[in-house]
C-alpha positions as CSV (number, residue, x, y, z in Angstrom):
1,X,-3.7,-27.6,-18.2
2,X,-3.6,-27.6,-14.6
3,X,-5.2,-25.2,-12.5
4,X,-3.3,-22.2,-11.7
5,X,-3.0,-20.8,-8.2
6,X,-2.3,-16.7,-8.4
7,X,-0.5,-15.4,-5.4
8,X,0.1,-11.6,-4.9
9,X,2.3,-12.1,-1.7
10,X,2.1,-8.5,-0.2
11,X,3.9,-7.3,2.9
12,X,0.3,-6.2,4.3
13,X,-2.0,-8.3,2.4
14,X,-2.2,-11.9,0.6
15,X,-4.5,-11.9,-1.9
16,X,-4.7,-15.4,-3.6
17,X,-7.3,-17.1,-6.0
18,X,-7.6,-19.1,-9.4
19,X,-6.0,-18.0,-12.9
20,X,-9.0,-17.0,-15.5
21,X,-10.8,-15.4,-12.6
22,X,-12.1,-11.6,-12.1
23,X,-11.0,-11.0,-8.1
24,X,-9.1,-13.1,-5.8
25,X,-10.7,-16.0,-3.8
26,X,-9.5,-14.9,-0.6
27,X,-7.6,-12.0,0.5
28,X,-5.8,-12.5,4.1
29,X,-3.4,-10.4,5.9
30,X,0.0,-11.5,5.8
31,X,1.2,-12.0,10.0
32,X,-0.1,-13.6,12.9
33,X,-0.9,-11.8,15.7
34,X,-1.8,-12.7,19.3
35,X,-4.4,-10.9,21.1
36,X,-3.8,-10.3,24.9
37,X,-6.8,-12.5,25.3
38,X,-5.3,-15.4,23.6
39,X,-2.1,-17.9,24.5
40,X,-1.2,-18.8,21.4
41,X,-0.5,-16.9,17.5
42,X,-3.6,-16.7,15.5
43,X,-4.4,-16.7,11.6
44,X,-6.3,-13.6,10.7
45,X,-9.7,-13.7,9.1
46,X,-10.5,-13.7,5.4
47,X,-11.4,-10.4,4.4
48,X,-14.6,-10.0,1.9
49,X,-13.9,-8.6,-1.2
50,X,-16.0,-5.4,-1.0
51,X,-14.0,-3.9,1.9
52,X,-10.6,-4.3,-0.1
53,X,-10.2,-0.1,0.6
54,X,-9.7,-0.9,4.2
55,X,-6.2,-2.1,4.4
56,X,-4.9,-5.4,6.1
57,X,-5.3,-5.0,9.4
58,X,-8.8,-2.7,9.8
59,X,-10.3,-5.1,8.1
60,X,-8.7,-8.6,9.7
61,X,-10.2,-6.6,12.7
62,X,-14.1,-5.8,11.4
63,X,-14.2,-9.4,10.3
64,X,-13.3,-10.6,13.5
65,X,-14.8,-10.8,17.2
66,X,-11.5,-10.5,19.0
67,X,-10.8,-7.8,20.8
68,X,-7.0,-6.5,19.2
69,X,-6.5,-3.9,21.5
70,X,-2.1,-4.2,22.3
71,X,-2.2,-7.5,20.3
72,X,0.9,-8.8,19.4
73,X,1.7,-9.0,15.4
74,X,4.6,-10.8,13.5
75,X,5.1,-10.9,9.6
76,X,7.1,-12.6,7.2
77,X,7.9,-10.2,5.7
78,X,9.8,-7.0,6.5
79,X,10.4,-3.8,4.2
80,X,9.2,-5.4,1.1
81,X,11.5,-9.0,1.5
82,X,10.9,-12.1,3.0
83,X,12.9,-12.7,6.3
84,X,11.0,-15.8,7.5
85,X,10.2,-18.4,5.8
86,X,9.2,-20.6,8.3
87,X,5.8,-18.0,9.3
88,X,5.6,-17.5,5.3
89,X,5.1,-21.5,4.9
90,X,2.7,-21.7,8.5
91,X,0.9,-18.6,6.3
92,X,1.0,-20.9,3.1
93,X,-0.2,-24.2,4.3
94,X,-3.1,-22.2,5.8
95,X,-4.0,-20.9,2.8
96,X,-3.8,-23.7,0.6
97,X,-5.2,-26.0,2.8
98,X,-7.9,-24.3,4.7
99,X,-8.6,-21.1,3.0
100,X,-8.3,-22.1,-1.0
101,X,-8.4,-25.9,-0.7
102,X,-5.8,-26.8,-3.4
103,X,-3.6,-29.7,-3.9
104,X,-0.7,-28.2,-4.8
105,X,1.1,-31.2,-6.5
106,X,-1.6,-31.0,-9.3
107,X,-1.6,-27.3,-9.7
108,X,0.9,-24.6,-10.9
109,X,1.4,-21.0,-8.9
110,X,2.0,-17.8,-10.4
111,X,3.8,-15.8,-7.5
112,X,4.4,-11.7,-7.5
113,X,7.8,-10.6,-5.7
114,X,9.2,-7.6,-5.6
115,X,11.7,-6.0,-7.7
116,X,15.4,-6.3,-6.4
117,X,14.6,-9.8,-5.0
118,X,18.1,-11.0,-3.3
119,X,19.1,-14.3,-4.5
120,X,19.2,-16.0,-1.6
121,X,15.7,-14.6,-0.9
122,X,14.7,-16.1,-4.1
123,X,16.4,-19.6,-3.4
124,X,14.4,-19.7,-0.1
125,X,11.4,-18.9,-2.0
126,X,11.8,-21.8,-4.5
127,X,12.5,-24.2,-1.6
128,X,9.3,-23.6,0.2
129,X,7.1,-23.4,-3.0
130,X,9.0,-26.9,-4.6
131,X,10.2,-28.5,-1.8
132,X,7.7,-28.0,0.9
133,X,4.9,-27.2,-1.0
134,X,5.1,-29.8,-4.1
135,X,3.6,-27.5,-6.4
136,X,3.7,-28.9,-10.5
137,X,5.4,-25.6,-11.9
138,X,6.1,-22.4,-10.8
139,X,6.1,-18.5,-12.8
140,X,7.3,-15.6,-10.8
141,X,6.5,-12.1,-11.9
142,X,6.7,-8.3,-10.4
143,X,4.3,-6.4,-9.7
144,X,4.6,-3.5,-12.6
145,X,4.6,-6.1,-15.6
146,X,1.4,-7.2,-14.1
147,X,0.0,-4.0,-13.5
148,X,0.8,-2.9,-17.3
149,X,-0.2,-6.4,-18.7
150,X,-3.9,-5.3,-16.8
151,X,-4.0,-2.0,-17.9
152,X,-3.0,-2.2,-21.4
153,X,-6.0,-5.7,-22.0
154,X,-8.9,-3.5,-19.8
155,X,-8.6,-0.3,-22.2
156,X,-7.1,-1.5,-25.8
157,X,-7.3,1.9,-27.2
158,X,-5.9,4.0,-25.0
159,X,-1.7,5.1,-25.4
160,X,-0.3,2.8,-22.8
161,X,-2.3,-0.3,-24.4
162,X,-0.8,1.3,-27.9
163,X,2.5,2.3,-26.6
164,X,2.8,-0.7,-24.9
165,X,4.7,1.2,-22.4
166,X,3.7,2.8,-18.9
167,X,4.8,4.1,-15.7
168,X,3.5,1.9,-13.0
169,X,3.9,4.0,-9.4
170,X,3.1,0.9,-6.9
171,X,2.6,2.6,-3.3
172,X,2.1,-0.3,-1.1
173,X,2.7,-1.5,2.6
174,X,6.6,-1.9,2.5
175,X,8.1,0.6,0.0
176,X,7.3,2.4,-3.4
177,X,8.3,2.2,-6.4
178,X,8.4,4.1,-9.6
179,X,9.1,1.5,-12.6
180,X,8.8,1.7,-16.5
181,X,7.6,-1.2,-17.9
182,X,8.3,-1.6,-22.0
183,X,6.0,-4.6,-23.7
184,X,5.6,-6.3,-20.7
185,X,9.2,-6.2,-19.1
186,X,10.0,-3.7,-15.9
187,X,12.9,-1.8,-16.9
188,X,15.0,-2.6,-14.0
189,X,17.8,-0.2,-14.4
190,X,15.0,3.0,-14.4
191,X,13.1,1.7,-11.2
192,X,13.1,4.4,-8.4
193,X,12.3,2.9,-4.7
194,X,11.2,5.2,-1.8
195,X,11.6,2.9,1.2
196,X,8.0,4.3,2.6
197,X,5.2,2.7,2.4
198,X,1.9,2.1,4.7
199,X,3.4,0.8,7.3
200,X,5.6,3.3,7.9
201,X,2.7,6.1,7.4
202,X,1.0,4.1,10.3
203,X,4.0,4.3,12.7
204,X,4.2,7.9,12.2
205,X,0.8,8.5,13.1
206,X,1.7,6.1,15.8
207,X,4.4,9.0,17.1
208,X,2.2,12.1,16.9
209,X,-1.1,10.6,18.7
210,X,1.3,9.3,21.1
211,X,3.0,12.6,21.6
212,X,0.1,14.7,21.7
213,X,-2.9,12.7,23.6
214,X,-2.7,9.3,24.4
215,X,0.0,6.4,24.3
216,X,-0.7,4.1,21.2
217,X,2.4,3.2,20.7
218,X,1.4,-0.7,20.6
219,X,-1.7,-0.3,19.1
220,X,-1.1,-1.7,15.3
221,X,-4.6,-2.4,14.3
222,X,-6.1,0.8,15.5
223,X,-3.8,3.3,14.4
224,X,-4.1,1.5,10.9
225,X,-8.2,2.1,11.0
226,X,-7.4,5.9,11.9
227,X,-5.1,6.1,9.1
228,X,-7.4,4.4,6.3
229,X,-10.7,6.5,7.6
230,X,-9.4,9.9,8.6
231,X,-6.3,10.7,6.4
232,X,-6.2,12.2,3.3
233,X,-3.7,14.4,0.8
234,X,-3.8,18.4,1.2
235,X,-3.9,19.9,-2.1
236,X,-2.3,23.2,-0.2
237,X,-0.4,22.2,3.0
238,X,0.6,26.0,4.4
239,X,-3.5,26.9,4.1
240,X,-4.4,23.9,5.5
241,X,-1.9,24.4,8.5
242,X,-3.3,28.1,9.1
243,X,-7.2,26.0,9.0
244,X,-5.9,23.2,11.6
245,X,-5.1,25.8,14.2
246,X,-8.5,27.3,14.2
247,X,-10.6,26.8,17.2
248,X,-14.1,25.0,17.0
249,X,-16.0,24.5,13.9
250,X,-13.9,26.7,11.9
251,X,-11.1,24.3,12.2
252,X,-12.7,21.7,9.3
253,X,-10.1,19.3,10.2
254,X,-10.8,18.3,13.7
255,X,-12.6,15.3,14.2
256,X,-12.7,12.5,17.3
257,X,-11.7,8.9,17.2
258,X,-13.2,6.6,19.8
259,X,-10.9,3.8,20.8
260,X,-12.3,0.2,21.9
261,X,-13.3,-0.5,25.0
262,X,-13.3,-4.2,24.8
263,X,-17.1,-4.3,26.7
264,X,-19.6,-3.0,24.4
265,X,-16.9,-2.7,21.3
266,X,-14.3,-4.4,20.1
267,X,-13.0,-2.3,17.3
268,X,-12.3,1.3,16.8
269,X,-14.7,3.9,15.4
270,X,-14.9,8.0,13.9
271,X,-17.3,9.8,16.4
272,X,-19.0,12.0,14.1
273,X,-18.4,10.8,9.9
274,X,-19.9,13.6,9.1
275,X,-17.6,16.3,10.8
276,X,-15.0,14.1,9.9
277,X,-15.6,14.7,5.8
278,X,-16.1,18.7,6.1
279,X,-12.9,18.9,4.9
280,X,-14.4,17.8,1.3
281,X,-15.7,21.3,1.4
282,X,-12.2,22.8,0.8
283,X,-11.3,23.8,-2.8
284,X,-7.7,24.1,-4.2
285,X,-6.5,27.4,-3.8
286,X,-3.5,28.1,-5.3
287,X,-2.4,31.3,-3.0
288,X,-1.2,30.5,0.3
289,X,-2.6,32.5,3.4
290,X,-1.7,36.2,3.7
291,X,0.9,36.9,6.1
292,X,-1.2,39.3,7.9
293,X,-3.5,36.2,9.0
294,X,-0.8,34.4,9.8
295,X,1.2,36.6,12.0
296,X,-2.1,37.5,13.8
297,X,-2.6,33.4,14.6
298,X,1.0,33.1,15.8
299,X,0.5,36.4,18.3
300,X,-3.0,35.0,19.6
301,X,-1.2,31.6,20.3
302,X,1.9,33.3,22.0
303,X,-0.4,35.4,24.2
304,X,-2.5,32.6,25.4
305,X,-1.6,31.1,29.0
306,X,-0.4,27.6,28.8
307,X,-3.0,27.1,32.0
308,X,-6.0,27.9,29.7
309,X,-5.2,25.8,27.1
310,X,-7.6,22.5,26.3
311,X,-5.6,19.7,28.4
312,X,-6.6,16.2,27.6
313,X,-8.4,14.0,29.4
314,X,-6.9,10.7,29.7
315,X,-9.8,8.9,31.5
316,X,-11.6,9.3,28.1
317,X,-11.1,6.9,25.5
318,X,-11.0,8.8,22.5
319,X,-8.8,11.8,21.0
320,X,-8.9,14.1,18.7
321,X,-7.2,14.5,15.3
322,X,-6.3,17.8,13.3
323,X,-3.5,18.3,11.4
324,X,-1.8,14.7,11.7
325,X,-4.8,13.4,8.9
326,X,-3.3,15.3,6.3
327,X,1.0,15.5,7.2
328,X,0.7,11.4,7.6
329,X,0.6,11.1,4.0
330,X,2.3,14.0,3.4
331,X,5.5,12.2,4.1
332,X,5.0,10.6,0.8
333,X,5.7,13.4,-1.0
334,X,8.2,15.0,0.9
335,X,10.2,12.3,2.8
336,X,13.1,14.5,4.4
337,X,10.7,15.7,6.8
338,X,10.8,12.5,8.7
339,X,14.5,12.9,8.4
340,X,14.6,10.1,5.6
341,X,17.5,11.6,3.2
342,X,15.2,10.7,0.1
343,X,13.6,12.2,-2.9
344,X,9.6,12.7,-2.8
345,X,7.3,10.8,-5.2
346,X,7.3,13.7,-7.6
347,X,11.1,13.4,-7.9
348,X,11.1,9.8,-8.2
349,X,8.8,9.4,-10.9
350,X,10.9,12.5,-12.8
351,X,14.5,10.7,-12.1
352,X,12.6,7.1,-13.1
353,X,11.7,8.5,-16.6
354,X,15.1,10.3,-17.1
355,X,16.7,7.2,-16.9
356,X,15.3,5.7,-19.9
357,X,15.4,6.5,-23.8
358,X,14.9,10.1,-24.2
359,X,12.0,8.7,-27.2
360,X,10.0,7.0,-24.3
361,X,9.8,10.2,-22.0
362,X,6.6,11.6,-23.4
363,X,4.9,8.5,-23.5
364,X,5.4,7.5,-19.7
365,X,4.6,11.1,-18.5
366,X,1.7,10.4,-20.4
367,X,0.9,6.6,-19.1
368,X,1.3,7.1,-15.1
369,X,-0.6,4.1,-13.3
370,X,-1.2,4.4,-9.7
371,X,-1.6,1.0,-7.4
372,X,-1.1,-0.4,-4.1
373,X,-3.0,0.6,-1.1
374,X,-1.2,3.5,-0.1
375,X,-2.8,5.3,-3.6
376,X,-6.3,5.4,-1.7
377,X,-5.9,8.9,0.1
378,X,-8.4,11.1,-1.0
379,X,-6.6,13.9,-3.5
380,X,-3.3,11.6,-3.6
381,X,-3.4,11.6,-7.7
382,X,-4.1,15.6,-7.8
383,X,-1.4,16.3,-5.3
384,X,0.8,14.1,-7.2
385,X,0.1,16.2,-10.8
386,X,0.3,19.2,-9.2
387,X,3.8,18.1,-8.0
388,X,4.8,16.8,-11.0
389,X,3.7,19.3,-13.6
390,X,6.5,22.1,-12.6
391,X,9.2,19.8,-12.8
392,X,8.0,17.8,-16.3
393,X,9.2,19.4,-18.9
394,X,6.4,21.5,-21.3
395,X,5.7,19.6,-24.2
396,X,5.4,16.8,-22.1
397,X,1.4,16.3,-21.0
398,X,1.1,14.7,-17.6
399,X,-1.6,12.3,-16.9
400,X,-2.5,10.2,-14.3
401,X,-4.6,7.1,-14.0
402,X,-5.5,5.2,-10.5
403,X,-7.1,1.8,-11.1
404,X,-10.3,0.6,-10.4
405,X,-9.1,-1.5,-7.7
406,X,-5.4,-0.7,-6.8
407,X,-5.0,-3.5,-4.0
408,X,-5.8,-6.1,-6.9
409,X,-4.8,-4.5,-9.7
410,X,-1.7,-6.6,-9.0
411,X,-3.3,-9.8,-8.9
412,X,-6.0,-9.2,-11.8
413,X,-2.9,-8.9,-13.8
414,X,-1.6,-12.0,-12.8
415,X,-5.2,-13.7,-13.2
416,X,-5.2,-13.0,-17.0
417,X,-1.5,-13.8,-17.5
418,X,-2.1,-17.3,-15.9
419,X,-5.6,-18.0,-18.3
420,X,-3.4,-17.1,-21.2
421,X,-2.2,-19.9,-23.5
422,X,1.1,-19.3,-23.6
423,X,1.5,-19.7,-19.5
424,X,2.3,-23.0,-19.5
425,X,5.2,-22.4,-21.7
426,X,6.4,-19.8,-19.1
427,X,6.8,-21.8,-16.2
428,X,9.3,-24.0,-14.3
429,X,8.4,-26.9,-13.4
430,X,9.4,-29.1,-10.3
431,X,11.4,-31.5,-12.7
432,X,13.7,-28.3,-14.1
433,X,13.8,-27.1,-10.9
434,X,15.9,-30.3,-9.6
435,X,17.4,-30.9,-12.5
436,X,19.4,-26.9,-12.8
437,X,18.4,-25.7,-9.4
438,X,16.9,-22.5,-8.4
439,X,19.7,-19.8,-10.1
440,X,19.7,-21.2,-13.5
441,X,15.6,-21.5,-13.4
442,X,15.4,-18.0,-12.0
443,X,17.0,-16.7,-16.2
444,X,13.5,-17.9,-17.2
445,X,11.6,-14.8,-15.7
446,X,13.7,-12.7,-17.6
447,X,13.5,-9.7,-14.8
């Protein structure tokens, strides 16, 4: 058998290695960007596997000397679907070439694409991977099936391995999605999509530090470090909102970023990591604030003078953070507050389920997976089954699983699907692919 490429194309990240293997070879973001040092579009660095918690671009930035203060960034792809395929194949023949070192005329690919691909999206895909690329044969598979396929070979005893059924809730850079997956195939008329993912979580953040200290509105890389270091789920957001307008150390959110300064450092950093985790200290209380307390707050900020108020300083480079690390990913969960007319994640996953057989219901409240990047806030799987629990119905249990490694959960799947024996068999090969052209090879995937 040839060897088998595995290619998790993400909207943030690519990861990309050899079937039969445990983690990808090399995981690169997916863009270019241009530094305001630099004339031309640069390829980001490979990111070491160890740091996969930091997200695309934090990391492209720690494993690189360039200052990306402002720089410049374009992707391929744009809300989950590819919308240039001219940067996807300049992204491609860097990766095969350089990165991997594959010839891609003796080898196979296993490609991951979203759910809901557009057909013309698809018939670009196939041109650049058969036509451009030369590869042998071709499989295309979405995310959830892989995710399932993982889960159900790394714990053979567990429900979802013996149901062979799950929930997969995949909460990446582009989107989110809440998909059933039965023996291996995503249940495409149940799938539930929230059209937020990390990227917009970043360019909300973007907003309020902008608004409220300094302007970093351009600042990509940055504002994606703050996110992935200081952010986190509240488990009691009205509490936590009463604690944020505390002054000094009784206010267990506040904590200072310090921005580059592109002479002694290059890259972003938390001032104190310490102060910045006292928020671990916080248990989840079920009872909101009394009124009392929060009526006195309100008076003491109505009766202070504007003029005596802490202004900022905007000769330093730093600013501070309070109650934007915990209503970033809030937005998650309740989306209308950014004035998105769309259910929360708790909702989703509810109307996802009551779309299939009434007989699988139990079984996928009971078989919840969590992956993608956008899983990684501290508190994020507690939040969601305290969400969830009121509006499951009570004989069915609720539980929860994140995986080990939700940014390559994805492509672990697809490792173990492409060292199967039956792979080959699966495939499309460059031959068929002439022969019937891309629609009729597309009925193969079956999804």
């Amino acid at each position: 058998m040839s060897n088998v490429v595995v290619l998790d194309n993400g909207g943030g990240l690519i990861k990309a290695g050899f079937g039969g293997d445990l983690d990808p070879s090399v995981i690169i973001p997916n863009c270019l960007y241009r530094p305001l040092s630099a004339k031309k579009w640069l390829h980001p660095s490979p990111i070491s596997i160890s740091t996969t918690t930091a997200t695309a671009t934090a990391a492209a930035e720690a494993s690189s000397d360039l200052d990306l203060t402002s720089a410049s960034v374009r992707r391929p792809i744009d809300r989950g679907y590819l919308i240039n395929p001219d940067l996807q194949r300049d992204i491609w023949s860097h990766l095969f070439t350089s990165l991997l070192h594959v010839s891609p005329s003796n080898s196979s690919l296993l490609l991951t694409e979203p759910l809901f691909t557009l057909p013309s999206i698809q018939r670009a895909t196939d041109e650049l991977i058969f036509e451009d690329f030369n590869f042998a044969s071709l499989y295309v598979s979405d995310s959830p099936s892989l995710v399932h396929f993982y889960e159900a070979s790394r714990r053979p005893t567990s429900l979802l391995s013996r149901a062979q059924c799950s929930l997969v809730v995949d909460c990446g850079f582009s989107f989110t999605h809440a998909a059933p997956v039965f023996q291996n195939f995503t249940l495409n008329y149940a799938v539930k999509r929230i059209d937020l993912g990390g990227k917009a979580l970043t360019n909300y953040l973007k907003e309020l530090v902008s608004y409220r200290a300094l302007n970093v509105m351009d600042e990509t890389f940055i504002i994606d470090d703050v996110k992935e270091k200081l952010c986190f789920v509240s488990l009691n957001v009205p509490r936590d909102l009463q604690i944020a307008r505390k002054p000094g150390k009784d206010n267990l959110f506040r904590c200072t970023y310090v921005l580059p300064d592109g002479i002694s450092y290059t890259r972003g950093f938390v001032k104190n990591p310490d102060e910045a985790k006292r928020y671990l200290s916080l248990t989840d209380e079920a009872s909101s604030p009394s009124l009392g307390v929060k009526n006195d707050v309100i008076e003491l900020d109505v009766s202070e003078k504007t003029e005596n108020r802490k202004k900022i300083d905007l000769t330093k480079n730093e600013f501070d953070l309070t109650n934007e690390r915990f209503l970033v990913p809030e937005m998650i969960f309740h989306p209308s507050d950014l004035g998105m007319n769309q259910a929360g994640l708790a909702e989703c996953i509810v109307r996802a389920v009551s779309s299939c057989h009434p007989h699988l219901h139990p079984v996928l409240y009971e078989s919840i997976v969590l992956t993608g990047g956008s899983t990684l806030f501290h508190n994020f799987a507690e939040r969601l089954e305290k969400e969830l629990r009121p509006i499951v119905p009570d004989e069915c249990k609720v539980k929860i699983t994140i995986q080990e490694d939700p940014i390559l959960g994805v492509w672990r799947g697809g490792s173990l699907l492409a060292s199967s024996p039956s792979f080959e068999a699966m495939c499309v090969t460059k031959a068929e692919y002439e022969e019937l052209g891309s629609a009729r090879c597309r009925k193969r995937f079956l999804h």
